[in-house]
MIZATI-825738 format. One record per residue (C-alpha): z, x, y; residue number from 1. Coordinates in Angstrom, 2 decimals. Layout:
residues N
+---------+---------+---------+-----+
:      c3 :      c1 :      c2 : num :
+---------+---------+---------+-----+
:       Z :       X :       Y : NUM :
...
+---------+---------+---------+-----+
//
This chain:
residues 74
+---------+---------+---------+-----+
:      c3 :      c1 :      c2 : num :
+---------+---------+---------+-----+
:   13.12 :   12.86 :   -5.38 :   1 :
:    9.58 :   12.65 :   -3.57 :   2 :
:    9.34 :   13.15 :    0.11 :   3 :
:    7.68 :   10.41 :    2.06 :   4 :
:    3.72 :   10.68 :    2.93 :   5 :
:    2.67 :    9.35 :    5.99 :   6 :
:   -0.37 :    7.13 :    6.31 :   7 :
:   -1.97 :    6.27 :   10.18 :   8 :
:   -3.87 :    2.94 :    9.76 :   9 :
:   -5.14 :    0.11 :   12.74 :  10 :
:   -3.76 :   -2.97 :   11.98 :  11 :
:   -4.96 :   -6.16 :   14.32 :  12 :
:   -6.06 :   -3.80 :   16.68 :  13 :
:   -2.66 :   -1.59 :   16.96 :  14 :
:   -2.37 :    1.79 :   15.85 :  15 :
:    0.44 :    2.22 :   13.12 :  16 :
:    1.73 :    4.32 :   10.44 :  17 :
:    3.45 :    3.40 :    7.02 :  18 :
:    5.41 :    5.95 :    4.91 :  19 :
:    5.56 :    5.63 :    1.55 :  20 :
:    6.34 :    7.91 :   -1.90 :  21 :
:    2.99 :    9.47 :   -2.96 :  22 :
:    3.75 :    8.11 :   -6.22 :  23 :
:    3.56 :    4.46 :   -4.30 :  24 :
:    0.36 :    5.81 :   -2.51 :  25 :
:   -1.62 :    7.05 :   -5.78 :  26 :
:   -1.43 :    2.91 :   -6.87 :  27 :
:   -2.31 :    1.82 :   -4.02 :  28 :
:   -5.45 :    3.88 :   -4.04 :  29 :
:   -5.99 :    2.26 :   -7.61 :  30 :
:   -5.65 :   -1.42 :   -6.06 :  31 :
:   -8.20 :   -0.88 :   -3.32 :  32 :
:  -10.58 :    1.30 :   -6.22 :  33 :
:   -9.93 :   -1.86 :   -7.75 :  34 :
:  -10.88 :   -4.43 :   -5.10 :  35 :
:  -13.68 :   -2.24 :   -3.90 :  36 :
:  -11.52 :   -2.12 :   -0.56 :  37 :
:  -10.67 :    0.57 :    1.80 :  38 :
:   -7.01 :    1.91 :    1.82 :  39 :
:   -6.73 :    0.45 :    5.72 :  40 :
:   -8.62 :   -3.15 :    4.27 :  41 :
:   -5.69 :   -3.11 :    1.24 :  42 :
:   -3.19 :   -2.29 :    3.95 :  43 :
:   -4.62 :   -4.90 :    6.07 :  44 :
:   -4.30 :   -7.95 :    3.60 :  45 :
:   -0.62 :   -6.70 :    3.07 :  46 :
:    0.15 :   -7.10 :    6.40 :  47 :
:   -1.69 :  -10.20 :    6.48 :  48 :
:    0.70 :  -11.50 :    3.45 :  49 :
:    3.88 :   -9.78 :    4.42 :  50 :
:    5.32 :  -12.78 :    6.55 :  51 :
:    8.53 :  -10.96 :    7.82 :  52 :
:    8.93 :   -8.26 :    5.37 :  53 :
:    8.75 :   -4.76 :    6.65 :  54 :
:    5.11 :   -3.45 :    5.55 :  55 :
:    6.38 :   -0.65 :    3.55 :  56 :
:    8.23 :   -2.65 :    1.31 :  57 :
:    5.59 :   -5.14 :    1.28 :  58 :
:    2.94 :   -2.02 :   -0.06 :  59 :
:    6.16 :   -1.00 :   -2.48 :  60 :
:    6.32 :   -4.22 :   -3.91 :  61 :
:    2.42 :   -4.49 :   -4.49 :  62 :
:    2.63 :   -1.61 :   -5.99 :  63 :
:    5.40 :   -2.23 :   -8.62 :  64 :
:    3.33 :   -5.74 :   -9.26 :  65 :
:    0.53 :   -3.95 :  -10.37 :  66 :
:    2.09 :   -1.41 :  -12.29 :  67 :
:    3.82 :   -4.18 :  -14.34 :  68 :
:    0.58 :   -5.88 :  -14.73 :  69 :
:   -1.97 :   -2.69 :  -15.75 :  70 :
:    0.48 :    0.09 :  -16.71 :  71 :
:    0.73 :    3.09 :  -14.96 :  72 :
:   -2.58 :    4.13 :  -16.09 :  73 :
:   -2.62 :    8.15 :  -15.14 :  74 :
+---------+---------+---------+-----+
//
């Protein structure tokens, strides 16, 4: 089982941190690639989305979306 990799970012102005599985961090590197966003711009619009959801589950379940959309592509 993977260990959790920590991620500082500034959200509306506030300093915060999300942990995630690297595995969950090397797609979310591919969506901003994608989107020709930063990884704190991606993280950004997912809070911006994420209504009540905790943020980290919000990035997990971006994530899996992709994944089931464009394959893992390694």
């Amino acid at each position: 089982m993977s260990s959790l990799t920590k991620r500082s970012v500034a959200l509306a102005g506030h300093a915060t941190s999300v942990a995630l599985e690297p595995e969950f961090w090397v797609v979310l590197d591919r969506i901003a690639a994608a989107r020709s966003l930063s990884k704190a711009q991606l993280l950004a619009e997912i809070d911006a989305g994420r209504g009540r959801r905790p943020l980290a589950s919000a990035c997990r379940l971006l994530a899996l979306d992709w994944v089931a959309d464009h394959g893992r592509q390694t």
